[in-house]
C-alpha positions in Angstrom: 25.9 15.3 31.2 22.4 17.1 32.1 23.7 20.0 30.3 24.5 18.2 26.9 20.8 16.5 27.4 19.6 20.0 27.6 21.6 20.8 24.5 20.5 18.1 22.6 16.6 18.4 23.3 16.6 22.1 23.0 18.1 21.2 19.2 15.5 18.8 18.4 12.7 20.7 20.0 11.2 22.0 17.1 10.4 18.8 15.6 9.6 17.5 19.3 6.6 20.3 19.2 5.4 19.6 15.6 5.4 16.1 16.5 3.1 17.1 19.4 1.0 19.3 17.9 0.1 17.7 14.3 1.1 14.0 15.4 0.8 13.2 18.7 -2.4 15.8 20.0 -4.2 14.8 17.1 -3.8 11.3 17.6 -5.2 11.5 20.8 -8.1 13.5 20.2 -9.2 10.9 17.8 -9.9 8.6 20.4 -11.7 10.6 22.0 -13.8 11.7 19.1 -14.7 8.1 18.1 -17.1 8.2 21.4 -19.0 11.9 20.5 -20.8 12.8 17.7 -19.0 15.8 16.3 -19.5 17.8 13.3 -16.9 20.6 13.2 -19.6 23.4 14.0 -20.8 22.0 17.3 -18.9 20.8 20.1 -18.7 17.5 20.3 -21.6 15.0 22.5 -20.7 12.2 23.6 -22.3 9.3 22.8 -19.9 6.2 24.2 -20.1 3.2 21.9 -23.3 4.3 19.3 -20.3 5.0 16.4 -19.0 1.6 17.3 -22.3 -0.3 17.4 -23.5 1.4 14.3 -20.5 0.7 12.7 -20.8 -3.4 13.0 -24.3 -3.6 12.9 -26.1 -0.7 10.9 -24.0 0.3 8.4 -23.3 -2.5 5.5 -21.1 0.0 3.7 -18.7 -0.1 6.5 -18.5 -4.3 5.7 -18.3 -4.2 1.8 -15.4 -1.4 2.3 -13.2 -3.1 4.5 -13.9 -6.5 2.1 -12.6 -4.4 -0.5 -9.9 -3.2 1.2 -8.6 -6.7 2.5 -9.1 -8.0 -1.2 -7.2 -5.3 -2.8 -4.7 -5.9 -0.2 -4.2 -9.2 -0.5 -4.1 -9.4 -4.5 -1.7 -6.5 -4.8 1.0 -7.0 -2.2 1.8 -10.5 -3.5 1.7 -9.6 -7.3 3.8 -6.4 -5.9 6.4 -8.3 -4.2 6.3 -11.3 -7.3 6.7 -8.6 -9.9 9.4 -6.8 -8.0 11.6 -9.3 -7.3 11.3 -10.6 -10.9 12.0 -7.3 -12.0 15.3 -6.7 -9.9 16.3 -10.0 -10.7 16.4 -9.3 -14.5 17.9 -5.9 -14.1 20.6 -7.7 -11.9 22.0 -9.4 -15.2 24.9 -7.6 -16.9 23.7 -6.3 -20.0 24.4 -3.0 -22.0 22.4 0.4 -21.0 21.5 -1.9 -17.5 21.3 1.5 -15.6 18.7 3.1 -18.5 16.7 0.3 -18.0 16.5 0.4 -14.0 15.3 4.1 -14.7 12.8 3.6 -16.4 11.6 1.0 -14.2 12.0 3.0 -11.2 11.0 6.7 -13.0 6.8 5.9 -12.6 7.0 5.5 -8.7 8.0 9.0 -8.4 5.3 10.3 -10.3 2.8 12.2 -8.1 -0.3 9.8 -7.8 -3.0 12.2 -8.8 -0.7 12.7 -11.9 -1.1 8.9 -12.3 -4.6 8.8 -11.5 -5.0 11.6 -14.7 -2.7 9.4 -16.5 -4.7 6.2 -16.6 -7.9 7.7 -16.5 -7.2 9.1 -20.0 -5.6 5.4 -20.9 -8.2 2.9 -19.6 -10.8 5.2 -20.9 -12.9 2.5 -23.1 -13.6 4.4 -26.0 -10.4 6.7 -26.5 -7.8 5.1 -24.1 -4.3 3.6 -25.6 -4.8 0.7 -23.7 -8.3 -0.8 -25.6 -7.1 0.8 -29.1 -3.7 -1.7 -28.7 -6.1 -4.4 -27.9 -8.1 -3.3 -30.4 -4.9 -4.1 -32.8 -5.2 -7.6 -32.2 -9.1 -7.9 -32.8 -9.8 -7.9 -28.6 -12.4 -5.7 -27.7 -11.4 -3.9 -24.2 -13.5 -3.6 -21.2 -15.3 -0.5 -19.6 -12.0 -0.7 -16.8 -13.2 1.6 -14.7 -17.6 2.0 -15.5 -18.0 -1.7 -15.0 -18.2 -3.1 -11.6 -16.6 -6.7 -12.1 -13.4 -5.3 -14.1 -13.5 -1.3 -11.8 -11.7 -3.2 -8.8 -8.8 -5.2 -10.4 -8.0 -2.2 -12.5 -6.5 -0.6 -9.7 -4.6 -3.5 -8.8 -3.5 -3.5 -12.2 -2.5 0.4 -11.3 -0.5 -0.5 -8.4 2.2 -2.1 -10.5 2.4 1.1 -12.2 5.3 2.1 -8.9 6.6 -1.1 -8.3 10.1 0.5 -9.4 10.0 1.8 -5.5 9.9 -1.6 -3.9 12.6 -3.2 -7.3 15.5 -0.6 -6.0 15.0 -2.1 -3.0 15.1 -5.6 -4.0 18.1 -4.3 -6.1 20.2 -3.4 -2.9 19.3 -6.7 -1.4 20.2 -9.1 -4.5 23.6 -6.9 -4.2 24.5 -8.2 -0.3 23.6 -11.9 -1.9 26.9 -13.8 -0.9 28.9 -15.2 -3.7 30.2 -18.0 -2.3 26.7 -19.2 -1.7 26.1 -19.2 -5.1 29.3 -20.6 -6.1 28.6 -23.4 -3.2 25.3 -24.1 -4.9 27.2 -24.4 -8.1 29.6 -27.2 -6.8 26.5 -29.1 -5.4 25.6 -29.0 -9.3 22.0 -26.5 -8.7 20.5 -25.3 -11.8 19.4 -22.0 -11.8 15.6 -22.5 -10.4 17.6 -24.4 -7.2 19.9 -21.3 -6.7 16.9 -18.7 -6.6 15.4 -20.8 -4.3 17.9 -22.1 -2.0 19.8 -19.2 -2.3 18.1 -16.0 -3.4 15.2 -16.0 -2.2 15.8 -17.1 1.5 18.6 -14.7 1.9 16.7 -11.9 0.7 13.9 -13.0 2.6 13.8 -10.7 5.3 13.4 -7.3 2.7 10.5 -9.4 1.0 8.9 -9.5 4.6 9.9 -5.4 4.6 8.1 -4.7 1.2 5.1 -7.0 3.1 4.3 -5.4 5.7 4.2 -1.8 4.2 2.8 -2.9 1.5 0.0 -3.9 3.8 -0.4 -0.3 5.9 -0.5 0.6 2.6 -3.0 -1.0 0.9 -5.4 -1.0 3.3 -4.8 3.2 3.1 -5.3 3.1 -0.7 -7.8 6.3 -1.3 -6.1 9.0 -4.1 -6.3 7.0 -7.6 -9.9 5.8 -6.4 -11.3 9.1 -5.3 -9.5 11.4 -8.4 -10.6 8.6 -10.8 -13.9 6.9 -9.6 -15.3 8.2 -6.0 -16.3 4.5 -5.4 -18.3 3.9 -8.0 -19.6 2.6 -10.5 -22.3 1.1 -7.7 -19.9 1.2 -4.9 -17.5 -0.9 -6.4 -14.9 0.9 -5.3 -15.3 2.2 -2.2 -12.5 1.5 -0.5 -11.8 1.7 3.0 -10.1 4.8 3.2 -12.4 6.4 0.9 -15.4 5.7 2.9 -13.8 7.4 5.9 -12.8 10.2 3.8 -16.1 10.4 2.5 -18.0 10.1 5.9 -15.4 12.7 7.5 -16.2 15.6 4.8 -19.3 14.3 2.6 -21.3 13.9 5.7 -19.0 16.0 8.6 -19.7 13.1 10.7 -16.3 14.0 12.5 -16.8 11.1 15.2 -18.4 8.7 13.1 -15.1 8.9 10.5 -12.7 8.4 14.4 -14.1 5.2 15.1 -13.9 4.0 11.0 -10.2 5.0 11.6 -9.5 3.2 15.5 -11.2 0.2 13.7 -8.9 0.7 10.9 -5.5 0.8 13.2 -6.6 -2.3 15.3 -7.0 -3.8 11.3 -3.8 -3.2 10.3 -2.1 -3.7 13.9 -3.6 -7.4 13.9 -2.5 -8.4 10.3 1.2 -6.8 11.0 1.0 -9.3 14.2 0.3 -11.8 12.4 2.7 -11.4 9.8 4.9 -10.9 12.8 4.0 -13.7 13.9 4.3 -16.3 11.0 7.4 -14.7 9.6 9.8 -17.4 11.7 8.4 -19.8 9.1 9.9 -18.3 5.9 12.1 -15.7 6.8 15.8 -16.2 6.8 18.2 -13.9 9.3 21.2 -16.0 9.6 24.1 -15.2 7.6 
C-alpha cells in the first residue's frame, strides 16, 4: 500500500510542485505583503495594518471601484443566467440546422477577450461603429458607448452577453437530464407551457442555474481585460473596476503591498457573497429527483 502511495505521488509530483510554487507560495506571500510596503526594488517594510486603514478610510477610489464592481456584478449575472437559459431553451426545440444555430451561439465565448475587446471597440465606436450606423437606419442617434460616463458602465454589461454561448451549453446538458415523465405528468394535470417551465424546468435545473451563479459572481467581480484594452477606467473613472484598480495600483504605482491588501479584501468579498449564496440557495434550489 505505502509503495503504490509512493507511486502515485511520485506521478503527480510535477503538478504537486507547480502547484506549490506558482499557486500555493504565492498565495501565501500575499498575505504577508498586504502588511509591508513593497515595491519590487526594495525589500519589503512592514507596516501592519496602514494598507488596510488606508484602504477604508483614505482612499475613495478603493469605494467607487468595488461599487462598480458589485453593480456590474449584480446586473450581469442575472441578465447572464436569464438570457442563457432562454437561449438553451429555444435551441432545445427541434428545428432544421438546430446544431448550426447552437454554434453560432456558442462560437463568440471562445473568442480570446482582448480579440473581443478590439472587436467592439471598432463597433461601439460612436462615429464609425456598426452598431450607431444600424441605429442610425432607423433615425436613432447612438450614444458615445464607451466616452460618456452614464452609458461607459452598462456597455460592458451589454459586452458580457457577447459569451453567454459558454454558460447556454451548459444549460443545454441540463434541459437534456429534464425527466419526461415530469413533463408528461404536468401535461395530464392540464399545465400550459408557462406552468411546465416553471414547475418543471426551472426547478429541476435549478441547481446548474445556482452553478452559472456563483461563477458568474468570482467572475464578475474579476472583470479587468475588456475594461483596461478598451477604456483604462475612464472616461472620469467610470470604469474603474475593481480588478483594474488593483492592476493599476500593483504596476502603475509598484505599490506591491498596497495592491495585496486590495486583493485579501477582494477574496473575503467574494468568499462572503458565495456564503451567502450558499446560504440562501435551500430556498430555490431543487436537488431531489
Amino acid at each position: 500500500m505505502k509503495r503504490r502511495k509512493l507511486n502515485g505521488l511520485l506521478f503527480i509530483s510535477p503538478w504537486l510542485l507547480g502547484f506549490s510554487v506558482f499557486t500555493l507560495y504565492p498565495f501565501l506571500s500575499s498575505i504577508y505583503l498586504s502588511f509591508t510596503s513593497y515595491d519590487i526594488v526594495q525589500p519589503p517594510r512592514w507596516v501592519g495594518l496602514a494598507n488596510y486603514k488606508a484602504l477604508f478610510t483614505e482612499d475613495p477610489l478603493f469605494w467607487k471601484s468595488l461599487f462598480i464592481s458589485i453593480r456590474y456584478a449584480a446586473v450581469s449575472v442575472p441578465l447572464g443566467v436569464l438570457v442563457g437559459v432562454s437561449l438553451a431553451l429555444l435551441l432545445t426545440a427541434k428545428v432544421r440546422g438546430q446544431t448550426i444555430y447552437r454554434t453560432i451561439f456558442f462560437l463568440p465565448s471562445i473568442v480570446p477577450m482582448v480579440a473581443n475587446a478590439v472587436l467592439f471597440n471598432w463597433l461601439l465606436n460612436p462615429e464609425i461603429g456598426l452598431v450607431n450606423q444600424l441605429l442610425g437606419l432607423f433615425h436613432v442617434k447612438g450614444p458615445a458607448w464607451l466616452q460618456d460616463t452614464a452609458w461607459a458602465p452598462w456597455t460592458f454589461v451589454f459586452m458580457s452577453m457577447w459569451g453567454v454561448g459558454n454558460s447556454m451549453v451548459i444549460y443545454l446538458a441540463a434541459l437534456k437530464d429534464v425527466p419526461t415523465y415530469l413533463y408528461e405528468a404536468a401535461v395530464l394535470d392540464g399545465a400550459n407551457p408557462w406552468n411546465r417551465l416553471k414547475a418543471v424546468t426551472l426547478p429541476t435545473i435549478s441547481p446548474v442555474i445556482f452553478f452559472n451563479v456563483v461563477m458568474g459572481v468570482i467572475a464578475a467581480f474579476q472583470y479587468f481585460t475588456e475594461a483596461y484594452v478598451m477604456t483604462k477606467g475612464g472616461p472620469e473613472g467610470s470604469t474603474t473596476f475593481y480588478a483594474l484598480y488593483l492592476f493599476q495600483r500593483a504596476w502603475d504605482y509598484l505599490d506591491m503591498g498596497y495592491a495585496s491588501a486590495m486583493a485579501w479584501v477582494l477574496f473575503v468579498v467574494i468568499v462572503g457573497i458565495t456564503a451567502l449564496l450558499f446560504k440562501a440557495q435551500s430556498k430555490w434550489v431543487n436537488y431531489g429527483a
